[in-house]
C-alpha positions as a Python dict, from the first residue, in 0.01 Angstrom:
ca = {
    (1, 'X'): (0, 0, 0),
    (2, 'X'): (128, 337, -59),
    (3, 'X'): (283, 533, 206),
    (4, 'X'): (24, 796, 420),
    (5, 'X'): (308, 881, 713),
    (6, 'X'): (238, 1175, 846),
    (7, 'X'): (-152, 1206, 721),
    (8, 'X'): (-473, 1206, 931),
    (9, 'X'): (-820, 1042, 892),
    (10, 'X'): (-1123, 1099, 1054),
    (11, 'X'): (-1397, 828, 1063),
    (12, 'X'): (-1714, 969, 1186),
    (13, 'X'): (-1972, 698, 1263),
    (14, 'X'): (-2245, 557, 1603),
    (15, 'X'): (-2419, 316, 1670),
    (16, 'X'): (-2516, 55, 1407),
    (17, 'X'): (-2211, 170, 1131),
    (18, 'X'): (-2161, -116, 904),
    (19, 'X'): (-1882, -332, 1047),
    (20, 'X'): (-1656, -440, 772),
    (21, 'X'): (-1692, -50, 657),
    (22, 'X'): (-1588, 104, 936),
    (23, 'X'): (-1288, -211, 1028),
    (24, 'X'): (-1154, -242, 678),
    (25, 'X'): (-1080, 131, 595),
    (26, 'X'): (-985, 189, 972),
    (27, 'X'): (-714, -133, 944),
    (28, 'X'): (-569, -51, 621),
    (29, 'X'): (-534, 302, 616),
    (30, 'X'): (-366, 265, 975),
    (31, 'X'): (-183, -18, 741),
    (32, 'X'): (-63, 237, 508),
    (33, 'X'): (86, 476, 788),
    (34, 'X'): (-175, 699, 883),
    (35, 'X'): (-285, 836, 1180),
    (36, 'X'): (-672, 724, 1183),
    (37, 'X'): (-941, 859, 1452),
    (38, 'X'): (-1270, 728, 1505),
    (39, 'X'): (-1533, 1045, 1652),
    (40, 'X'): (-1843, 1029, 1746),
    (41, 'X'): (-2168, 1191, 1892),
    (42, 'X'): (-2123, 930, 2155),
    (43, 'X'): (-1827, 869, 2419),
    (44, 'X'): (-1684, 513, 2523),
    (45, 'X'): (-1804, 287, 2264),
    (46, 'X'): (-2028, 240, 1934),
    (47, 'X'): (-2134, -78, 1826),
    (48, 'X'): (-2148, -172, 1462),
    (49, 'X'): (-2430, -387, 1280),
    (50, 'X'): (-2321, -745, 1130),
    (51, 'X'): (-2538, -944, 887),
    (52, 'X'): (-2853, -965, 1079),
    (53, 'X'): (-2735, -847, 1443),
    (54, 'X'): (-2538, -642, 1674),
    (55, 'X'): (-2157, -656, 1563),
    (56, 'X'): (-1829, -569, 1784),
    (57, 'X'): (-1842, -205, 1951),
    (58, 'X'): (-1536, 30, 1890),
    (59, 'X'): (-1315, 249, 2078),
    (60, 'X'): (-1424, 637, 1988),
    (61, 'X'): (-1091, 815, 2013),
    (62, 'X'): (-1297, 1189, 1970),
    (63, 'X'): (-1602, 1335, 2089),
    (64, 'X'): (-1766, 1465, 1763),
    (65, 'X'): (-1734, 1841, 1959),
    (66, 'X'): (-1320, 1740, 1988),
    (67, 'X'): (-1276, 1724, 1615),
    (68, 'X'): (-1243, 1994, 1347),
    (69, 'X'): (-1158, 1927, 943),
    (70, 'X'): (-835, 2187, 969),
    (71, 'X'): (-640, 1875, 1195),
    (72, 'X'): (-724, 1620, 946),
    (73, 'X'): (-679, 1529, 593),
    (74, 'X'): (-986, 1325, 503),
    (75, 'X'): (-1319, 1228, 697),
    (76, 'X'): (-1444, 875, 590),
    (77, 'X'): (-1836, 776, 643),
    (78, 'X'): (-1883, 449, 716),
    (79, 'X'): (-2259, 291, 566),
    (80, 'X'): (-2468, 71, 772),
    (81, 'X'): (-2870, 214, 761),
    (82, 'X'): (-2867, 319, 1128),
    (83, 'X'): (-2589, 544, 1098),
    (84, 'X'): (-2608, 780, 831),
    (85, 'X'): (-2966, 774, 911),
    (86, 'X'): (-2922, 908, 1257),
    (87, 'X'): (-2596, 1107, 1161),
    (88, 'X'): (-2790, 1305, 915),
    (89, 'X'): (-3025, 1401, 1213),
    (90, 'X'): (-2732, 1574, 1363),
    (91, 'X'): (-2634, 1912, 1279),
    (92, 'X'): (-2271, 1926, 1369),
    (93, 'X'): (-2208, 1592, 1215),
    (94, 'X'): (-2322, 1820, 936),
    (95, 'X'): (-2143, 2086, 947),
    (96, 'X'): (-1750, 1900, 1001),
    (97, 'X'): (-1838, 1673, 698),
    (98, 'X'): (-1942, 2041, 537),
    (99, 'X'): (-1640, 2128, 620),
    (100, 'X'): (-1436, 1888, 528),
    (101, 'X'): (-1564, 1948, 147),
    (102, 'X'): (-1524, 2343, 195),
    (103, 'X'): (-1141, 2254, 269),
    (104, 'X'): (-1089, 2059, -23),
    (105, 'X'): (-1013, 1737, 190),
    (106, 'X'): (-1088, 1390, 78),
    (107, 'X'): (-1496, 1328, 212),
    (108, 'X'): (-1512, 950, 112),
    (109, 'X'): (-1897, 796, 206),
    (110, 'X'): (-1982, 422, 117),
    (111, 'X'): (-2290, 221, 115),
    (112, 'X'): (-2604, 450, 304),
    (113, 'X'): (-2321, 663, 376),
    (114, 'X'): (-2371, 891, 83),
    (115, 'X'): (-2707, 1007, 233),
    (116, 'X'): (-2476, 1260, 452),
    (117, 'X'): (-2339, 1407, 127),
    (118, 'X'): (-2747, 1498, 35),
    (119, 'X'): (-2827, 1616, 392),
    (120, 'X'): (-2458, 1811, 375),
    (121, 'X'): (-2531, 1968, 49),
    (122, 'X'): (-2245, 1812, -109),
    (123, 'X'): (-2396, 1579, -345),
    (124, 'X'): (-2575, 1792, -555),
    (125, 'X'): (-2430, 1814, -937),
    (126, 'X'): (-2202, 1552, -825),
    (127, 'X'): (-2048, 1237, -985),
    (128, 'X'): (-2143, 967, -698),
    (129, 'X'): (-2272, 573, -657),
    (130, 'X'): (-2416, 410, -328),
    (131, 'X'): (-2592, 130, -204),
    (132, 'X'): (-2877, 37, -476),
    (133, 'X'): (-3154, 141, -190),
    (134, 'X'): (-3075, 485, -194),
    (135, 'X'): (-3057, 557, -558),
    (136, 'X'): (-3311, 725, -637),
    (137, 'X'): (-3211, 929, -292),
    (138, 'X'): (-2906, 1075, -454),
    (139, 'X'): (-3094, 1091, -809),
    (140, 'X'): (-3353, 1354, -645),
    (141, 'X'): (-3102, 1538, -422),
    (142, 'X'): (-2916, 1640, -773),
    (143, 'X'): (-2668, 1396, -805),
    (144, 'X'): (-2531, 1172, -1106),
    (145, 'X'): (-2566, 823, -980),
    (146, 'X'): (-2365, 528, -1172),
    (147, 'X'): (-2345, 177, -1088),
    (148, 'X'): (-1977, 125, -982),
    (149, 'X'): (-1729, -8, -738),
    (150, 'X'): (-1646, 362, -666),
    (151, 'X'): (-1693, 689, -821),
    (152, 'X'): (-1468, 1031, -763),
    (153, 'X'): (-1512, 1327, -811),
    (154, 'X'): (-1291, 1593, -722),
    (155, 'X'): (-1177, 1425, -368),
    (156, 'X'): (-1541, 1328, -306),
    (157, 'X'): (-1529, 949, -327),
    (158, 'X'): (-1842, 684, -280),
    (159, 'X'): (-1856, 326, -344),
    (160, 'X'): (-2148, 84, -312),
    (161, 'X'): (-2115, -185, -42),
    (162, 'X'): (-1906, -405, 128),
    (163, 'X'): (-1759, -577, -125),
    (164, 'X'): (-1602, -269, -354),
    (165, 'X'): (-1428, -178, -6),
    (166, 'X'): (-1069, -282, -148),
    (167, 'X'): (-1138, -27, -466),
    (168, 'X'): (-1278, 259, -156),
    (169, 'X'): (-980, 212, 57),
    (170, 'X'): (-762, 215, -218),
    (171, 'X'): (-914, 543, -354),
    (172, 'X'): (-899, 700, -35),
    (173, 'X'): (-526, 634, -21),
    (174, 'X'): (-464, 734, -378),
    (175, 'X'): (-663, 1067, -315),
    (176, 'X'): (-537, 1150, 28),
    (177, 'X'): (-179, 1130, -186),
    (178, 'X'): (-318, 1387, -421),
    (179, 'X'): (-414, 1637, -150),
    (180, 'X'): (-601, 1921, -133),
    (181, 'X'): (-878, 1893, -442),
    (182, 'X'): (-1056, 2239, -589),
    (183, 'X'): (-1416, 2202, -656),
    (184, 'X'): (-1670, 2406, -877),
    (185, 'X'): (-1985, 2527, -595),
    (186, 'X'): (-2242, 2217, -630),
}
């Protein structure tokens, strides 16, 4: 993997965050040298969703109010319907993934969690894929929606589900190389 010494990521996720896409960026970009916090409206612990049940909780290193896009290099959104669905409810989670995009940092979202790019008003005129289920979500919030493995566009990178997670990470890493990205007002 290619070498991210010296770069930050941010993984903003609660409770019920897909497992394997929260644990399989989190493992390899930490794999490829970066530093790699997990924040969260909640303290202590989150607990992820796995096939049909409750999966493993994780260790939030930030409180959501602890974490600002200036100390970071990229924010990754983890899918899972629970927690985009209850991180789009929250108005800070907003506003740092709002951010994030204003900086021209990496804002990668897989699975349900493109539905924060819609409720963050990033997704609009926007090159993006997602879980099948929310298609039509992203259609009628503005965006271009293709059926890929992962899309980019301009350092805002989506893929569909778990299994296009080697293409996501691998994005991610090839994007955070890149750096900051200039973007045309959606």
């Amino acid at each position: 993997m290619s070498d991210l010494a010296g770069k930050k990521i941010l993984i903003l996720a609660t409770h019920g965050f897909e497992q394997s896409e929260l644990d399989v960026p989190h493992a390899a970009l930490q794999k490829a040298g970066a530093t790699v916090d997990i924040a969260s409206p909640e303290t202590g612990e989150i607990k992820g969703w796995e096939g049909k049940d409750w999966g493993r909780p994780v260790k939030v290193d930030r409180a959501l109010d602890q974490v600002q896009a200036r100390d970071y290099d990229a924010i990754v959104l983890p899918g899972g319907q629970m927690n985009p669905d209850t991180l789009r409810g929250n108005d800070e989670a907003l506003a740092l993934i709002k951010d994030f995009f204003d900086q021209g940092k990496v804002v990668a979202a897989v699975c349900h969690g493109p539905w924060l790019l819609i409720d963050s008003g990033i997704a609009k005129g926007r090159k993006v894929t997602s879980y099948k289920t929310i298609r039509q979500d992203m259609v009628n919030a503005g965006a271009q929606w293709e059926d890929s493995e992962v899309v980019t566009d301009k350092g805002v990178i989506t893929s569909r589900q778990p299994g296009d997670l080697p293409a996501f990470v691998a994005k991610i890493i090839e994007e955070v190389r890149e750096g900051r990205h200039e973007r045309r007002a959606a």
